[in-house]
C-alpha positions in Angstrom: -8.6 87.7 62.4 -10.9 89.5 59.8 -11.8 87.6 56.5 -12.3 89.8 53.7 -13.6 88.5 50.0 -12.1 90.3 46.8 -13.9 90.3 43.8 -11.7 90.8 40.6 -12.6 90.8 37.3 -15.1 88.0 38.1 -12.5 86.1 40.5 -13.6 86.0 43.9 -10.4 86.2 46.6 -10.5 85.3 50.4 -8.0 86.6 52.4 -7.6 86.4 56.0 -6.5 89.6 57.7 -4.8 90.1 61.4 -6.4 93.0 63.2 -4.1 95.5 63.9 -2.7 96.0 67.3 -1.0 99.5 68.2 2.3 99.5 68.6 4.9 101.5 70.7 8.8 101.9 69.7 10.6 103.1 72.8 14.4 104.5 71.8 16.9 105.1 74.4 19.7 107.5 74.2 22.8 105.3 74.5 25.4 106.9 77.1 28.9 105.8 76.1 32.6 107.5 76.6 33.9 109.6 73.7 36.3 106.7 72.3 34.0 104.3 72.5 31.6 106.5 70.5 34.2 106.6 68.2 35.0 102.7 68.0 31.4 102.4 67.5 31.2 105.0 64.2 34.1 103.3 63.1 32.5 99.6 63.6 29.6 100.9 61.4 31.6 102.4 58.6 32.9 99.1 58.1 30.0 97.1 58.3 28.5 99.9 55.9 31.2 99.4 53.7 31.2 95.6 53.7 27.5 95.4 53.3 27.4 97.8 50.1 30.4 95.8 48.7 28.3 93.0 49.0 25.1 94.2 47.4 27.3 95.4 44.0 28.7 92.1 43.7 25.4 90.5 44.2 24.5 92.6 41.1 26.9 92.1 39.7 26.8 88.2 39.4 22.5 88.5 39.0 23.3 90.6 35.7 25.8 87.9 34.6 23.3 85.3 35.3 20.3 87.3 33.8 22.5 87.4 30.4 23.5 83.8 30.0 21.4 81.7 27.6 20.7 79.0 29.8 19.0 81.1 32.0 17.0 82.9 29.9 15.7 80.2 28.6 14.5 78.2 31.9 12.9 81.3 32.7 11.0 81.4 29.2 10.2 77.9 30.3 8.8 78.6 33.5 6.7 80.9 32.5 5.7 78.9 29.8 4.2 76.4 32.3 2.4 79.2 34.1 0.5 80.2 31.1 -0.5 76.8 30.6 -1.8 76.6 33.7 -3.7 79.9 33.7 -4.8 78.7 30.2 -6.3 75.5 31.6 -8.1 76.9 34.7 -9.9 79.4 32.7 -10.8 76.8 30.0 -12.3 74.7 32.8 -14.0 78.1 34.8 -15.5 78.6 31.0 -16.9 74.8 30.3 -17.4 74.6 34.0 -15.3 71.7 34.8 -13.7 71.3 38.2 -10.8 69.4 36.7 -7.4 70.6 38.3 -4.8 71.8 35.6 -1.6 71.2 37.5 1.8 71.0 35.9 4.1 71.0 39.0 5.6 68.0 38.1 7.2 70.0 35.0 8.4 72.8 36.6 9.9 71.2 39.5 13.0 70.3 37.3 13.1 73.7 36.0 14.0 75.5 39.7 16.0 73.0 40.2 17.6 73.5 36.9 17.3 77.4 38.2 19.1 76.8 41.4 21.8 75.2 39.9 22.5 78.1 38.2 22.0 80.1 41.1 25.2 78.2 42.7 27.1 78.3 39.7 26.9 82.3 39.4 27.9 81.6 42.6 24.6 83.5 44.1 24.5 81.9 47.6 25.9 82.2 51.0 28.9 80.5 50.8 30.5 82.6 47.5 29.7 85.7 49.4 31.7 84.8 51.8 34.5 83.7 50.1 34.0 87.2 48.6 34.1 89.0 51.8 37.2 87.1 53.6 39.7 89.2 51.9 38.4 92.2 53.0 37.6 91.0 56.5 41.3 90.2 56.7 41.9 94.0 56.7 39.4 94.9 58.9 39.7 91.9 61.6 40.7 94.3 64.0 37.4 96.3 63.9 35.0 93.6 63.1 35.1 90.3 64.2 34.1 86.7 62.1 31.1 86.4 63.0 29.4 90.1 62.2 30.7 89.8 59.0 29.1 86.1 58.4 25.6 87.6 59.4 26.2 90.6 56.9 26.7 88.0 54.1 23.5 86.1 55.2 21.4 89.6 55.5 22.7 90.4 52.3 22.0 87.0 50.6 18.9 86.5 52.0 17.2 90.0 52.2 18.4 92.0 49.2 18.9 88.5 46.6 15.3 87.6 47.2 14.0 91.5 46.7 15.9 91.3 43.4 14.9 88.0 42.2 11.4 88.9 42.9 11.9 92.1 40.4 10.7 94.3 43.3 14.2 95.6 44.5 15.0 99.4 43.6 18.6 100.0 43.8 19.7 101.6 46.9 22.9 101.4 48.3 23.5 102.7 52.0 
């Protein structure tokens, strides 16, 4: 581990980097029988389809969620507690005070505000896979319960997060 100090506009940053260790991806050719090459293509369409289905929807609801009024405006209040904070800590770095400028305890009601919302928009797990039973019920032949369960949960968890966070670039597979 490598500790390396930042200096930013005055700020001084530690951060504590892992040394990087070289890695090696080894890729097998996969030997199957024609057919079940074809199974397999048809297995991923599905998925494919199933999983892009699910990322519209997800933005979809986001965009609903992003327009209603409530949201907006525990978002303008979360921020506002961030600005107060960032206010306070340079206040104190400028009269050289050490007092911490913490205001936690106001925001905590605020996500939790926030995830309520979140559940309402229906934005978790278990509305995405209410969403995708209907079309798994056409596909159960292909595809069985359980696939589809961890396609909701990659969707949920790896694609909702990326656009929550503002860094997500549309792309669909």
């Amino acid at each position: 581990m490598t500790t390396i100090v930042a200096r930013n506009k005055g700020k001084e940053t530690t951060k504590t980097v892992r040394k990087k260790t070289p890695t090696f991806v080894l890729t097998l050719p996969l030997h199957v029988e024609h057919f079940q090459a074809k199974q397999l293509d048809v297995r991923f369409e599905i998925a494919r389809k199933i999983y892009n289905a699910c990322i519209k929807e997800l933005y979809r609801r986001y965009h609903l969620l992003c327009q209603s009024t409530e949201y907006q405006r525990i978002m303008k209040q979360i921020r506002a507690t961030y600005r107060k904070e960032e206010k306070g800590r340079y206040l104190n770095q400028k009269n050289r005070t050490n007092q911490a400028v913490s205001l936690e305890h106001v925001r905590r009601p605020l996500w939790k505000e926030k995830q309520a919302l979140h559940e309402k928009y229906g934005l978790n797990e278990y509305s995405l896979h209410a969403f995708v039973q209907p079309m798994a019920a056409h596909f159960k032949r292909h595809m069985d319960t359980y696939a589809q369960m961890a396609l909701c949960s990659r969707v949920k968890y790896c694609r909702l997060k990326r656009i929550v966070i503002r860094r997500a670039v549309r792309y669909i597979v």
